[in-house]
PASEBA-1860 file (N, C-alpha, C; in nm, 3 decimals):
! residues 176
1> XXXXXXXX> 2.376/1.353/-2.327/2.458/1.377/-2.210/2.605/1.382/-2.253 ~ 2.680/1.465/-2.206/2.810/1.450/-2.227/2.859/1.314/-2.150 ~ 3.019/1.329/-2.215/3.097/1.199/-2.228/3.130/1.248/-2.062 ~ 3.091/1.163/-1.949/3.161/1.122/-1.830/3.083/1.203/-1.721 ~ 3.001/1.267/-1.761/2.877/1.331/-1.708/2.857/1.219/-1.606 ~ 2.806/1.286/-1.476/2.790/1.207/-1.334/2.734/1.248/-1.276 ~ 2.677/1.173/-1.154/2.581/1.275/-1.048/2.658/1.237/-0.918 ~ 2.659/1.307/-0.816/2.738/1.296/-0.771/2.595/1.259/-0.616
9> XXXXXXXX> 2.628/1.157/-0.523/2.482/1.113/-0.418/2.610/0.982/-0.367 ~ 2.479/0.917/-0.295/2.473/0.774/-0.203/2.389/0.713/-0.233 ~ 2.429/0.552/-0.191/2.327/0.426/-0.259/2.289/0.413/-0.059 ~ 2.157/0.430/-0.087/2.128/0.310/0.055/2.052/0.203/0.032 ~ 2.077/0.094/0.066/2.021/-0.054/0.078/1.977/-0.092/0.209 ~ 1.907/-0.124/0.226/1.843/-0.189/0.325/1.763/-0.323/0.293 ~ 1.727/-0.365/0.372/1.647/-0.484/0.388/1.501/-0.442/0.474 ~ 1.431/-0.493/0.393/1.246/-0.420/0.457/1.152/-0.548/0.461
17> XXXXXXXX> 1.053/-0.533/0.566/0.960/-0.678/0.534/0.976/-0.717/0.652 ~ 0.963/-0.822/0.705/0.946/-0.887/0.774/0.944/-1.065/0.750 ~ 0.991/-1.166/0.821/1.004/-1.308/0.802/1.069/-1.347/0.613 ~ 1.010/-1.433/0.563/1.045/-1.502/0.402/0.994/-1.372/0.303 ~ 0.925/-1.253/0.358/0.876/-1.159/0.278/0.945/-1.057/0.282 ~ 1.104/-1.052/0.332/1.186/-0.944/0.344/1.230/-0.903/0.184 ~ 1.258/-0.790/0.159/1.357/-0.738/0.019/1.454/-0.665/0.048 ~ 1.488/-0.664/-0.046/1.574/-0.526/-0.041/1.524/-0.372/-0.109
25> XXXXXXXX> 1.538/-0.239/-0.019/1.524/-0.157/-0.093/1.620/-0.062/-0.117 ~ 1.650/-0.031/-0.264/1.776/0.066/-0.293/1.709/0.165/-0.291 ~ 1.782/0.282/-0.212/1.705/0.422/-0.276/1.838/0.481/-0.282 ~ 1.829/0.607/-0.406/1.964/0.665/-0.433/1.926/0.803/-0.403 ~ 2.034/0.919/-0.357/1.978/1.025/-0.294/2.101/1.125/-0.301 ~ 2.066/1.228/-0.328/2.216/1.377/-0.311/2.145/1.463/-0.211 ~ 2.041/1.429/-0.153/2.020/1.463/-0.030/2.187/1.406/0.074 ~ 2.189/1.537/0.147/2.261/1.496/0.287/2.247/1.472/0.419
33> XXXXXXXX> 2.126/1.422/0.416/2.021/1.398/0.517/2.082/1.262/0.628 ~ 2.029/1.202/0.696/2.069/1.120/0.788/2.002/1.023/0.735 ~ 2.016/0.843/0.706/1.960/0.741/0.636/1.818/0.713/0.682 ~ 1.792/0.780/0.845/1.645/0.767/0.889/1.568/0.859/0.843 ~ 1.642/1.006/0.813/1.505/1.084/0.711/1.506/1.073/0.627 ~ 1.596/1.004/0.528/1.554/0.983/0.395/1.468/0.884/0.358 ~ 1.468/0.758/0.477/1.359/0.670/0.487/1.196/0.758/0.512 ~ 1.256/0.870/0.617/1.123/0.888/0.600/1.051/0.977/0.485
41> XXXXXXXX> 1.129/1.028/0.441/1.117/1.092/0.344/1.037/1.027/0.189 ~ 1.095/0.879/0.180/1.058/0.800/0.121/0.897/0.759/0.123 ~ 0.894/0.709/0.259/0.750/0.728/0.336/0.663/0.788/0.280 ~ 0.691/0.875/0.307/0.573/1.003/0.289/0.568/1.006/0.101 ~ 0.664/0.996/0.034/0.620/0.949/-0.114/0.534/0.873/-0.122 ~ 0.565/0.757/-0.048/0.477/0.617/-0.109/0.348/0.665/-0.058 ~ 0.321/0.714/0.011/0.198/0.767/0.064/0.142/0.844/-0.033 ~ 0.210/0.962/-0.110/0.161/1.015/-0.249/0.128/0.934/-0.308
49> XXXXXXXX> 0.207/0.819/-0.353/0.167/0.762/-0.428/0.064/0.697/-0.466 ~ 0.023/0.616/-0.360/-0.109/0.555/-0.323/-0.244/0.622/-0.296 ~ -0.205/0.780/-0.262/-0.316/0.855/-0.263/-0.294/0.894/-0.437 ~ -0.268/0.914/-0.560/-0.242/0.926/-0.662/-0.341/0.798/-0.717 ~ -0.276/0.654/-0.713/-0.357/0.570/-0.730/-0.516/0.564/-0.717 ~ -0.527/0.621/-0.581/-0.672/0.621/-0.546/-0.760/0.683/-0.625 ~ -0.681/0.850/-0.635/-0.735/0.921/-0.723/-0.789/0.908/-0.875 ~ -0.659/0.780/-0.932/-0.655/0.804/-1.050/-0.746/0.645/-1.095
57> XXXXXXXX> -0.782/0.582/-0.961/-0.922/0.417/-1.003/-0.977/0.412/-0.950 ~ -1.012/0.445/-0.821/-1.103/0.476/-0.759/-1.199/0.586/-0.758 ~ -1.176/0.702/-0.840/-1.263/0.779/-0.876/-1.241/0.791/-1.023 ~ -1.158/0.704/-1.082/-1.195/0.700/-1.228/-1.129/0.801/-1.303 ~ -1.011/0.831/-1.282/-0.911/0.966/-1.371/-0.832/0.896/-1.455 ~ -0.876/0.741/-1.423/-0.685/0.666/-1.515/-0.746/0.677/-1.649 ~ -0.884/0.741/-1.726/-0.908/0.717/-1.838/-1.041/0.833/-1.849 ~ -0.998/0.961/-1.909/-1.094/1.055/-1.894/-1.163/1.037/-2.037
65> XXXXXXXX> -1.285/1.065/-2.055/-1.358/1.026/-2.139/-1.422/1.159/-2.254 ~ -1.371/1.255/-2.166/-1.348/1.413/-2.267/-1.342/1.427/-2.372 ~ -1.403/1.498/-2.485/-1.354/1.522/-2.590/-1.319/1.702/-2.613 ~ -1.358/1.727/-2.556/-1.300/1.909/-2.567/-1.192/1.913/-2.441 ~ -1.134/2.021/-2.463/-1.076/2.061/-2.293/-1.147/2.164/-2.178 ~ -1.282/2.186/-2.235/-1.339/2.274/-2.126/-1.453/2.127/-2.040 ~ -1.479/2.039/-2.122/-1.539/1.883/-2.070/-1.394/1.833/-2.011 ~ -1.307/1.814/-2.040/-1.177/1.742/-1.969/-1.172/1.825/-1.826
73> XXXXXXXX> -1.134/1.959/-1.782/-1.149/2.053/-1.728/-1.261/2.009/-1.603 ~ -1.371/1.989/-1.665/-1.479/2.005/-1.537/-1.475/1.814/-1.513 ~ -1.423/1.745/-1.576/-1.433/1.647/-1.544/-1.299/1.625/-1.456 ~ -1.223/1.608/-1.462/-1.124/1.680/-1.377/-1.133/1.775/-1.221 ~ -1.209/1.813/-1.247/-1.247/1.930/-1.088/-1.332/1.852/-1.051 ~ -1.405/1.767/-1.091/-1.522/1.721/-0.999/-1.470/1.603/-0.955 ~ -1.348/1.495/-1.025/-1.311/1.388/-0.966/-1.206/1.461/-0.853 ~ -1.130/1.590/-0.897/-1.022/1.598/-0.725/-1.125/1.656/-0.642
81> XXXXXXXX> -1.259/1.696/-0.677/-1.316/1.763/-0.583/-1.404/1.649/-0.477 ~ -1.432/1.518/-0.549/-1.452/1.400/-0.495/-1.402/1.342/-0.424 ~ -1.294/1.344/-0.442/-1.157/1.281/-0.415/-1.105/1.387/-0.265 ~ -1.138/1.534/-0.244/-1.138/1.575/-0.177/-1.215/1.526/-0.069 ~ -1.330/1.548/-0.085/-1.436/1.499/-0.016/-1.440/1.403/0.060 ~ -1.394/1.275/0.010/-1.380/1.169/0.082/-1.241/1.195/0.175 ~ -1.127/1.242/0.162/-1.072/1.262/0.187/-1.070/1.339/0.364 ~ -1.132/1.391/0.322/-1.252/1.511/0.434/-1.291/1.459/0.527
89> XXXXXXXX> -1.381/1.334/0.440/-1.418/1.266/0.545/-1.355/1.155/0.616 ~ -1.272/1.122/0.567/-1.172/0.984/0.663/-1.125/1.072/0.784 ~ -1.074/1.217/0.762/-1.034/1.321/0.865/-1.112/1.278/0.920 ~ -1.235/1.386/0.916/-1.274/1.363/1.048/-1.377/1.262/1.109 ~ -1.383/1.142/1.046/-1.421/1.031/1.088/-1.306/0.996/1.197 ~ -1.171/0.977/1.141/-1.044/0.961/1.201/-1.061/1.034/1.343 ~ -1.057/1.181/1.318/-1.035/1.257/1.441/-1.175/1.211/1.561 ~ -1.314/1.174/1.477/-1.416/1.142/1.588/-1.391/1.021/1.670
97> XXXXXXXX> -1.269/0.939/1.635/-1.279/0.760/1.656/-1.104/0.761/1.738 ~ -1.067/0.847/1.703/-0.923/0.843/1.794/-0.835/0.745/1.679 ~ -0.847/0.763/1.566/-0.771/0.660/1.478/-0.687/0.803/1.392 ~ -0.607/0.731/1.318/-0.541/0.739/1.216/-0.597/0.763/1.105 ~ -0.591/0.880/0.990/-0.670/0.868/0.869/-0.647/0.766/0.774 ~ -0.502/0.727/0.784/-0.453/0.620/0.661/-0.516/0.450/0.744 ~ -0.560/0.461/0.842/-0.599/0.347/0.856/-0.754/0.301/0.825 ~ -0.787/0.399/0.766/-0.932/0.424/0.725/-0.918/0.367/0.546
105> XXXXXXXX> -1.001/0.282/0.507/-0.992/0.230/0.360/-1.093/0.379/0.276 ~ -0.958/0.396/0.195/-1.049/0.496/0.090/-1.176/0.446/0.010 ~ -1.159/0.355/-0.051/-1.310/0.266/-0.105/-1.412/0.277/-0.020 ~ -1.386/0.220/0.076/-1.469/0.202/0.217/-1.547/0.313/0.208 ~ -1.494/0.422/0.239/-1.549/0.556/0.289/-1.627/0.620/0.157 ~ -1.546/0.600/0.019/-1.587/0.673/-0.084/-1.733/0.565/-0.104 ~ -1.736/0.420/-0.074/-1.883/0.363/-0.088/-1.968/0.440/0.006 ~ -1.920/0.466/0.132/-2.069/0.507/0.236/-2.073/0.668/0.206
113> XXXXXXXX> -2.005/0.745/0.174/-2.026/0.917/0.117/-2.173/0.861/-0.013 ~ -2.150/0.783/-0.091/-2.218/0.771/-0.195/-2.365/0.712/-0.110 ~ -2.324/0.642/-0.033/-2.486/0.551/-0.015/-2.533/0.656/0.097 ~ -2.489/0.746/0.151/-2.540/0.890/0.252/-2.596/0.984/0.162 ~ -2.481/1.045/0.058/-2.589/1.144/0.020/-2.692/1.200/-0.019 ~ -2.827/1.097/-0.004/-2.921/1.123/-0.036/-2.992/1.193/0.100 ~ -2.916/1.083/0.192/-3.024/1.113/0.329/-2.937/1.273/0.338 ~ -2.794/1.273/0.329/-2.757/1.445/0.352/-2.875/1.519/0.278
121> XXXXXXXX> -2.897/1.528/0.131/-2.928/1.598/0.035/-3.084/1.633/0.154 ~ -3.165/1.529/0.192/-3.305/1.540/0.188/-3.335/1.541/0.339 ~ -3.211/1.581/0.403/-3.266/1.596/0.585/-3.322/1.767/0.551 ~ -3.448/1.756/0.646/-3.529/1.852/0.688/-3.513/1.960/0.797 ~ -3.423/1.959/0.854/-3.375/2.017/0.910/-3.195/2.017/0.946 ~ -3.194/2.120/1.029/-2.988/2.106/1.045/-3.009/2.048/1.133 ~ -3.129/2.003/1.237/-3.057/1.898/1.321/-3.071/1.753/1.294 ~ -3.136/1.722/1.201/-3.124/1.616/1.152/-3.000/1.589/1.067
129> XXXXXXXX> -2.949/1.723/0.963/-2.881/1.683/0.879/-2.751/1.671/0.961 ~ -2.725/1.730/1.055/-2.604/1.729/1.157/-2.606/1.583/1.234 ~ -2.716/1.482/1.267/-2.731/1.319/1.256/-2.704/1.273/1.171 ~ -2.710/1.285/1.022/-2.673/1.234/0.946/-2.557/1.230/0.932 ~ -2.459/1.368/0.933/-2.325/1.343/0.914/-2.255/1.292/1.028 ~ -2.310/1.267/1.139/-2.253/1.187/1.259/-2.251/1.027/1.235 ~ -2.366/1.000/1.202/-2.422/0.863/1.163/-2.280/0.807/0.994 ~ -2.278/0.950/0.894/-2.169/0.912/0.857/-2.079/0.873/0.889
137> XXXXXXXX> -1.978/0.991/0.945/-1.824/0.963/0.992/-1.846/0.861/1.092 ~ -1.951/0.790/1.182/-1.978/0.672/1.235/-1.932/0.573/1.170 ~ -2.009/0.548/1.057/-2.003/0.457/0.947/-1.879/0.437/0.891 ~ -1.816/0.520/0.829/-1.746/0.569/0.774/-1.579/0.504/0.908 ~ -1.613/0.505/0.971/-1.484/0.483/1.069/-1.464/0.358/1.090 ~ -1.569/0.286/1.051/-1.554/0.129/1.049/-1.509/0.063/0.982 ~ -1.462/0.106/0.850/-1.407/0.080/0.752/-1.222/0.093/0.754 ~ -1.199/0.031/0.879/-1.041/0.037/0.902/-0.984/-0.103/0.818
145> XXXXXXXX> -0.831/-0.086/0.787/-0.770/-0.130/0.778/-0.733/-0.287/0.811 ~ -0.735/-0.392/0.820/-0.679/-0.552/0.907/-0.536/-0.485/0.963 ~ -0.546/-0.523/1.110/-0.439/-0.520/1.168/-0.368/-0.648/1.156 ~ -0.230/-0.708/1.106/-0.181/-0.831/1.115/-0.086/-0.810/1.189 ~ -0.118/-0.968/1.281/-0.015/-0.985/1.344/0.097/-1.072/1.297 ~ 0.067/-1.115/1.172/0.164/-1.224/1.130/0.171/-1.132/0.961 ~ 0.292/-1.159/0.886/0.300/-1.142/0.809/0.227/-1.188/0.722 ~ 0.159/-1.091/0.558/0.080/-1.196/0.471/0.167/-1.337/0.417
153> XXXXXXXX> 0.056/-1.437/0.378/0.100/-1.572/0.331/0.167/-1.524/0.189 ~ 0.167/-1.425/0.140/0.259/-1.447/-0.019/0.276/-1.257/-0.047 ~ 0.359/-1.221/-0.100/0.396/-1.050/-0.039/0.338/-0.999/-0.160 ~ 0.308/-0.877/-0.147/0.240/-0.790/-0.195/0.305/-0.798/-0.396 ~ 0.211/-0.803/-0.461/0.234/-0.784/-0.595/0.121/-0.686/-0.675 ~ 0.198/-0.636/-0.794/0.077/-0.564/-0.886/0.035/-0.650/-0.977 ~ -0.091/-0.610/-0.958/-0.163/-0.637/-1.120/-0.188/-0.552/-1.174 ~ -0.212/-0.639/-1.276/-0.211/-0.519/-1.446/-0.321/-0.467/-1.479
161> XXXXXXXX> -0.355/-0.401/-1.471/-0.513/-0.404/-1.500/-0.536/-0.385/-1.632 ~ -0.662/-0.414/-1.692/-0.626/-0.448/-1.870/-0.720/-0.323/-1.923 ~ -0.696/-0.263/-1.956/-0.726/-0.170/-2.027/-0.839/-0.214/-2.151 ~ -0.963/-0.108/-2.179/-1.052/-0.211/-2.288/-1.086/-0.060/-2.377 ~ -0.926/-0.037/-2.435/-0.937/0.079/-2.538/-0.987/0.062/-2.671 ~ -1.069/0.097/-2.762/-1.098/0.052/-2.881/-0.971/0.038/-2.995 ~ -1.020/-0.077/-3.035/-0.900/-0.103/-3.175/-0.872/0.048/-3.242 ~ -0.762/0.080/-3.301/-0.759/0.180/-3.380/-0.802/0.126/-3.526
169> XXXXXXXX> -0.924/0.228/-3.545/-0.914/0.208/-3.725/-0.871/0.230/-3.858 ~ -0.796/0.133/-3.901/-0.715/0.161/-4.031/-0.772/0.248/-4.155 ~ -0.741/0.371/-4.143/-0.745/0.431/-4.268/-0.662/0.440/-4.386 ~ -0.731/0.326/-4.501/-0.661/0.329/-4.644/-0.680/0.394/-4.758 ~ -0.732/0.462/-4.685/-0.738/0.590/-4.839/-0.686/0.721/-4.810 ~ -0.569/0.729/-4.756/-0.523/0.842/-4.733/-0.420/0.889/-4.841 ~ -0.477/0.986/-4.863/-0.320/1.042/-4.973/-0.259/1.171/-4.928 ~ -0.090/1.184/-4.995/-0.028/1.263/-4.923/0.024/1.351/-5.033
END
């Protein structure tokens, strides 16, 4: 970077949370937006984000197991195409129940898609299989969110999750 190189924006700070679990959040921005859409703007990130997460442990992308790129490739399309799927279905579970999709637990839903598709695969007819997917997004809608009325007892933290990559093996006979 050059010598005195700058960006030229706004700091907003706020305070977020609720009761002993309040923080502070800085966000910095060269948007010229008004401080409530850049909050919301923010929003709707963290919402990527967490749908990203989902994607990437809950269907198993944080560690692809590929060794070519045409196996990386299809392994890849079938986890966003999974990942779609469930997705699909919190919709319109959501839209059958008068709820919210984000208040629907992705796990939740991605367990009962898995423990259904057999009965989908092996209904005998469309009007059965059209019960089945009712009996899904049924299922499937129950899996909401805890509403609190009180703030949690200790605020939200990450864990690490530990990774169980194989040792690398030392090769000593290499010559150059």
């Amino acid at each position: 970077m050059p010598e005195g190189a700058a960006v030229e924006g706004r700091l907003i700070a706020l305070r977020i949370g609720r009761g002993r679990s309040q923080e502070w959040l800085y966000l910095f921005t060269t948007l010229h937006l008004p401080q409530a859409e850049v909050l919301a703007l923010y929003g709707k990130r963290w919402k990527i984000e967490t749908d990203l997460r989902s994607l990437k442990r809950t269907v198993r992308l944080h560690h692809i197991a590929a060794r070519n790129p045409s196996m990386m490739e299809k392994e890849l399309l079938t986890a966003v195409a999974a990942y779609n799927l469930v997705r699909a279905v919190m919709a319109l579970a959501a839209q059958r129940h008068n709820l919210s999709p984000r208040q629907l637990s992705f796990t939740f839903v991605l367990n009962i898609v898995n423990a259904s598709w057999h009965r989908l695969q092996s209904a005998p007819t469309p009007k059965a299989y059209q019960r089945e997917v009712r009996d899904l997004l049924d299922a499937a809608a129950q899996g909401t969110h805890p509403k609190r009325n009180k703030p949690r007892s200790s605020p939200r933290a990450a864990w690490h999750r530990r990774h169980t990559f194989p040792a690398r093996k030392e090769n000593h006979n290499v010559t150059i």
